[in-house]
NUMARLUM-738177 format. One record per residue (C-alpha): residue number from 0; x, y, z. Coordinates in Angstrom, 3 decimals, m for minus. Example, Ala and Ser with C-alpha at 12.3 -4.5 7.8 and 13.67 -1.06 7.14 Angstrom:
(atom 0 (12.300 m4.500 7.800))
(atom 1 (13.670 m1.060 7.140))
REM end
This chain:
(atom 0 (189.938 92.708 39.529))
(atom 1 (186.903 91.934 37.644))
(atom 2 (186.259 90.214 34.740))
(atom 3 (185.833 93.016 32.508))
(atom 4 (185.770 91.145 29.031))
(atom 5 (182.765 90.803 26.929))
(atom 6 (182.887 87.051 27.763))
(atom 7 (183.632 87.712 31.575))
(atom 8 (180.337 89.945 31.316))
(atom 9 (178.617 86.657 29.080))
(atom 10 (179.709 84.631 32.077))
(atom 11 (178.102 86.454 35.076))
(atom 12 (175.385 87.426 33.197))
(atom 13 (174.333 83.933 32.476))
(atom 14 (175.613 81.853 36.091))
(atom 15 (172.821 84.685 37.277))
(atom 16 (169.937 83.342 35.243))
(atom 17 (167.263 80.423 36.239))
(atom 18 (167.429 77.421 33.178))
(atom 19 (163.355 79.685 32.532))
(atom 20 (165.604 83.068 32.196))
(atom 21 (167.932 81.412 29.526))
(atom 22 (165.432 80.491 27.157))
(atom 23 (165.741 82.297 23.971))
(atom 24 (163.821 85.639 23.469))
(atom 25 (161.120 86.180 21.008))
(atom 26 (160.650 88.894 19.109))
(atom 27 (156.791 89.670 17.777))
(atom 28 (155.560 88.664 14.571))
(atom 29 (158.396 86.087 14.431))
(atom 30 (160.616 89.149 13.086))
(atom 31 (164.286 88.387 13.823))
(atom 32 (165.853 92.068 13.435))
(atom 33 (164.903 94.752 16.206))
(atom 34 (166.621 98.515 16.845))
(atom 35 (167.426 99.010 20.624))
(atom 36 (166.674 102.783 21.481))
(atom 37 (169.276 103.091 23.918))
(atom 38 (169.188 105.971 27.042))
(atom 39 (172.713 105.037 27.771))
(atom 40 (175.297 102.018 28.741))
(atom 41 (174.249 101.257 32.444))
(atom 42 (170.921 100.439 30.962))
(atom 43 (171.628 98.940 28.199))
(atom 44 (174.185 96.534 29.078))
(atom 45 (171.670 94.008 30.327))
(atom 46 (169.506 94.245 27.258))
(atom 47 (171.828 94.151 24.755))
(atom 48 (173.478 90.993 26.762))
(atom 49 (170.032 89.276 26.492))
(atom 50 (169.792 90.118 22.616))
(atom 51 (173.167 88.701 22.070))
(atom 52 (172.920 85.657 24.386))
(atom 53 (169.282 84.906 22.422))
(atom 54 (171.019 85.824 18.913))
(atom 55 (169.005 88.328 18.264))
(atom 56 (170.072 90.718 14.849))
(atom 57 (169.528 94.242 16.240))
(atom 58 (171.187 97.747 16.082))
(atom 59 (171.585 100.450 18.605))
(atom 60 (170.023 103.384 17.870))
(atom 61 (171.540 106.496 20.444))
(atom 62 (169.396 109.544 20.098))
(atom 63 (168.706 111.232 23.646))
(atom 64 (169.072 115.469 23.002))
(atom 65 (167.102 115.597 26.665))
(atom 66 (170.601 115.415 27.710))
(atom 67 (172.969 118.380 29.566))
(atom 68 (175.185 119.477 29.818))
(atom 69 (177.075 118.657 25.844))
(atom 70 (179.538 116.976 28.203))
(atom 71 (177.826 114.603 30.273))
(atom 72 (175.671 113.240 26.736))
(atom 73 (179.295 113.219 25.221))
(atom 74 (180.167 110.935 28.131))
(atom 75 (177.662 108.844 28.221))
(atom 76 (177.460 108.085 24.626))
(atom 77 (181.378 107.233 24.574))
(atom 78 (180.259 104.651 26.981))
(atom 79 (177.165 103.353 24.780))
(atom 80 (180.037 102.767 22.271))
(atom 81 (182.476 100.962 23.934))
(atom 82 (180.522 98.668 25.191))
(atom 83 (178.993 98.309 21.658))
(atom 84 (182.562 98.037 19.870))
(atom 85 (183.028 94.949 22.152))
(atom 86 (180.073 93.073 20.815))
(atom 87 (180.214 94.278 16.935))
(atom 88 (177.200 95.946 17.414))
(atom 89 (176.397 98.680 14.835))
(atom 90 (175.705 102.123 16.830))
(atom 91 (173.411 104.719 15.154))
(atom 92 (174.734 108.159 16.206))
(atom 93 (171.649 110.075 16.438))
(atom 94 (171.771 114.360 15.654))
(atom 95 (171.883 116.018 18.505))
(atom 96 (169.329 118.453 18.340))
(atom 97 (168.687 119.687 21.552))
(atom 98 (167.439 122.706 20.318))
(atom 99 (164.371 120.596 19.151))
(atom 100 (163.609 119.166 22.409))
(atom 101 (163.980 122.317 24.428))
(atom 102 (160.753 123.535 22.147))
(atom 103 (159.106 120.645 22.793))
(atom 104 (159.239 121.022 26.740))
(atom 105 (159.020 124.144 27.002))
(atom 106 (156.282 125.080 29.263))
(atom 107 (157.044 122.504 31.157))
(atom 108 (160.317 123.261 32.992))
(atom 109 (158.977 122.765 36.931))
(atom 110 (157.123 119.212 36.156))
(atom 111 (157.760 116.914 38.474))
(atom 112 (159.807 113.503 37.192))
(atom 113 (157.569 111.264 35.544))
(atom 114 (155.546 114.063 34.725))
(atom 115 (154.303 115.579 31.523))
(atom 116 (157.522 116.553 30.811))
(atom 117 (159.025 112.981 30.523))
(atom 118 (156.379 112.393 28.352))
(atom 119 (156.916 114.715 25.679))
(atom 120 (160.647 113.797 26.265))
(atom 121 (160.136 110.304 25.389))
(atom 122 (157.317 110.999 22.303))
(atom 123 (160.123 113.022 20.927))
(atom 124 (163.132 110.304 21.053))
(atom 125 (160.362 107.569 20.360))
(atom 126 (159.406 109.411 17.426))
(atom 127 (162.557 109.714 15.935))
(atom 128 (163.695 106.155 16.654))
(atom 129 (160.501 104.932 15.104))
(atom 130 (161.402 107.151 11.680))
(atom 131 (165.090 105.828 11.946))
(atom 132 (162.815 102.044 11.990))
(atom 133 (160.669 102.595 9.424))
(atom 134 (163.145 104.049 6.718))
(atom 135 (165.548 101.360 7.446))
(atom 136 (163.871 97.704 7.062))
(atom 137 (162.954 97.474 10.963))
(atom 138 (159.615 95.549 11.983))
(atom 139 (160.131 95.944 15.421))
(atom 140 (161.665 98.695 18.339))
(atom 141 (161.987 98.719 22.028))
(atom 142 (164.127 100.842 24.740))
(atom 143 (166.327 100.320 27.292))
(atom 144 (164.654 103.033 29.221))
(atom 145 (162.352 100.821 31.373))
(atom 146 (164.967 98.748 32.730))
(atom 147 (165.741 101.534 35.679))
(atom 148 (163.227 101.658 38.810))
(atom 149 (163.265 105.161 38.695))
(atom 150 (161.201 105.166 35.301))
(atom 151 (157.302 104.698 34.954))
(atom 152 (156.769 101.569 32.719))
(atom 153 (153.347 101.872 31.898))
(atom 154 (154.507 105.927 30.897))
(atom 155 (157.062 104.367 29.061))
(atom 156 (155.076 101.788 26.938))
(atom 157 (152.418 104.373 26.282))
(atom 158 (154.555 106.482 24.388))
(atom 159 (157.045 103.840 22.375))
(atom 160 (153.272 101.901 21.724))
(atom 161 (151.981 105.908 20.080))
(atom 162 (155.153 106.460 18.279))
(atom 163 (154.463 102.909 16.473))
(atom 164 (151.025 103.516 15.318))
(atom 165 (152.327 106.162 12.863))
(atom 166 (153.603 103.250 10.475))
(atom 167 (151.916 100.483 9.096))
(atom 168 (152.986 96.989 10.433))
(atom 169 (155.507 98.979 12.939))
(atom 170 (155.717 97.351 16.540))
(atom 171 (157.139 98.885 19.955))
(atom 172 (158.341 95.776 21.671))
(atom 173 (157.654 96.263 25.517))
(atom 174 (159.605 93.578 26.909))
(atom 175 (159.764 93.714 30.561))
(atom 176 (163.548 94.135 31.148))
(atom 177 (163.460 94.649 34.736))
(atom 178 (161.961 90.712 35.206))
(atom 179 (164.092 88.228 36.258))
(atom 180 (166.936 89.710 38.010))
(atom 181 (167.406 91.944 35.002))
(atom 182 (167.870 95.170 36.589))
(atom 183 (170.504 93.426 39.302))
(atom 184 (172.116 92.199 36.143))
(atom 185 (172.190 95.648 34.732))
(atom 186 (174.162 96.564 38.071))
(atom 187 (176.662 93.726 37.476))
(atom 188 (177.255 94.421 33.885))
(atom 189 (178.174 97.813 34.640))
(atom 190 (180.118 97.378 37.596))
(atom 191 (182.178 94.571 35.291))
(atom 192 (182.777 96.830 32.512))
(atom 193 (183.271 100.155 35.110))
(atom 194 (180.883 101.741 33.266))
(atom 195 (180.317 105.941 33.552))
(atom 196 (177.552 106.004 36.709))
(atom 197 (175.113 108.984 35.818))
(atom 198 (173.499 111.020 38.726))
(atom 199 (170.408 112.037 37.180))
(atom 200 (168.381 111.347 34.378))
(atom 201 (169.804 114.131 32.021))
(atom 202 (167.979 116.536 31.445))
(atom 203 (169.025 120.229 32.418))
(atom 204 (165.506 120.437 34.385))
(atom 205 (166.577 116.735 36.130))
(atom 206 (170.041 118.322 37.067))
(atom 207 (168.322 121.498 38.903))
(atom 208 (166.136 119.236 40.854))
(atom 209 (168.513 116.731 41.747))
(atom 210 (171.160 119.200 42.630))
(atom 211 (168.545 121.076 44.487))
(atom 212 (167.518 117.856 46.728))
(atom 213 (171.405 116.937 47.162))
(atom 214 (171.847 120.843 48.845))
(atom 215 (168.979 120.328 51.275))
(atom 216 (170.576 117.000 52.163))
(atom 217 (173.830 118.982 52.702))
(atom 218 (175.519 116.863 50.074))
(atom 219 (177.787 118.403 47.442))
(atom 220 (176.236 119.055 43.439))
(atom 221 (177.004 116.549 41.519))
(atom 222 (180.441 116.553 39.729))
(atom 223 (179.950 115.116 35.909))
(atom 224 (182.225 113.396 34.816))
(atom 225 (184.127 111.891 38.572))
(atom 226 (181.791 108.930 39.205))
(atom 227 (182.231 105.411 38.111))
(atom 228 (180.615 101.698 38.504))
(atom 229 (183.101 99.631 40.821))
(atom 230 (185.670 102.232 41.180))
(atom 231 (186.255 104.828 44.562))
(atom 232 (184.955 108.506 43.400))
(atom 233 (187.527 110.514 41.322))
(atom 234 (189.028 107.053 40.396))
(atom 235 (188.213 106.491 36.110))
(atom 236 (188.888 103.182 34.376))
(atom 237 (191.878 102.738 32.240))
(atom 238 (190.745 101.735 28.985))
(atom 239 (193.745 101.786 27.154))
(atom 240 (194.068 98.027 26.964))
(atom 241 (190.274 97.366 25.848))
(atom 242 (191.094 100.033 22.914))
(atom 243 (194.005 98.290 21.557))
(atom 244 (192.350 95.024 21.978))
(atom 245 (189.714 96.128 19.560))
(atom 246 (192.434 98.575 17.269))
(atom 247 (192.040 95.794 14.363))
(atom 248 (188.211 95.543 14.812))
(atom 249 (186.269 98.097 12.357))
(atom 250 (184.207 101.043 14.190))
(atom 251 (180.909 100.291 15.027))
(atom 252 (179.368 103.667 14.645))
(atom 253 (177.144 105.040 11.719))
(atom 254 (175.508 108.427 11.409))
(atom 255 (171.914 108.110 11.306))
(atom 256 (171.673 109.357 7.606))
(atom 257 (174.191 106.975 6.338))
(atom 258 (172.760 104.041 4.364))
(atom 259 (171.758 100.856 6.150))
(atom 260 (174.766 98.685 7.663))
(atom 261 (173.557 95.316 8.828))
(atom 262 (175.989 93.878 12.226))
REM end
């Protein structure tokens, strides 16, 4: 069985990296707080383990309404927790307001992915994450959205660099995540802690298309919910030992309009 403890994860995660990789990272301006945008846990396991590994003070901030159906963003943000519960990490439950961001897309319901519709997609949840920064003390954001091949970086980048420039001294940090083995590592992590395995990006539109390609290859739709890192389809993890591991610890997660918690 693997390792599926946070310091089985810290253990992999570092026997993986070069002595260069385990140098410490550096946030701009020589801040020392940052809040992690995070798209969900696959992706974010390998950033957060590099924040925590450098000793980085930072805060996950989960707002994604580009995701459907309510079950699947349920899902995936249940994930995004556990995996933050482990570490202490304090999770910012973002409002779900998908209503918002189908007015913001609409018009654009046939784009293409990495079209103009992922761009107002991430403006919107860039925009909102860089509010949550500002109001709260942070110098400095970034996403774990550019760790996964299937996104445009430079796309990416352009729109967490546009929602910074609205505040004064605000920074989008685009650290390369991908670099060094980090998107293997993302693999690992989530195979270790048999993390939920998304088929498609999330949005409704996504779903269509990918659901659409998976007919044409005579494959069935995709079943939300059924598929996991490191386990046989149908097969889900049994996490009733990891929760009363952590019963004692204190929840993690904050609404977004509760007042500051620092980890």
């Amino acid at each position: 069985m693997p390792d599926s403890s946070t310091a089985g994860v810290q253990r992999q995660a570092q026997t993986k990296r070069s002595p260069k990789q385990q140098q410490p990272l550096q946030l701009p301006n020589g801040e020392t707080r940052v809040l992690l945008h995070s798209c969900c846990a696959p992706c974010s396991g390998e950033p957060m383990q590099k924040l925590v590994d450098a000793g980085i003070d930072f805060t996950i901030f989960f707002y994604n309404p580009n995701i459907h159906p309510v079950r699947e963003y349920e899902i995936r943000k249940e994930e995004n927790i556990r995996f933050a519960q482990k570490h202490g990490i304090i999770f910012i439950d973002a409002d779900y307001d998908s209503d918002n961001w189908f007015t913001r897309v609409k018009g654009l319901e046939h784009e293409p992915e990495r079209g103009e519709r992922c761009t107002v997609c991430f403006d919107m949840r860039f925009e909102r994450t860089a509010l949550y920064a500002h109001e709260h003390g942070f110098r400095v954001f970034t996403s774990s959205l550019g760790i996964s091949r299937w996104k445009d970086m430079n796309q990416i980048n352009g729109c967490g660099h546009r929602a910074a420039a609205r505040y004064p001294d605000m920074v989008y940090w685009d650290y390369n995540w991908r670099k060094g083995g980090g998107s293997a590592r993302m693999i690992e992590i989530s195979k270790a802690e048999h993390f939920y395995q998304q088929e498609y990006c999330g949005c409704v539109y996504s779903l269509r298309d990918t659901n659409r390609y998976r007919v044409e290859q005579g494959r069935e739709r995709i079943q939300i919910g059924e598929l996991y890192y490191g386990l046989p389809p149908g097969e889900k993890p049994d996490l009733e030992a990891e929760r009363a591991a952590l019963a004692d610890k204190p929840s993690v997660v904050r609404s977004e309009h509760e007042p500051p918690t620092h980890n």
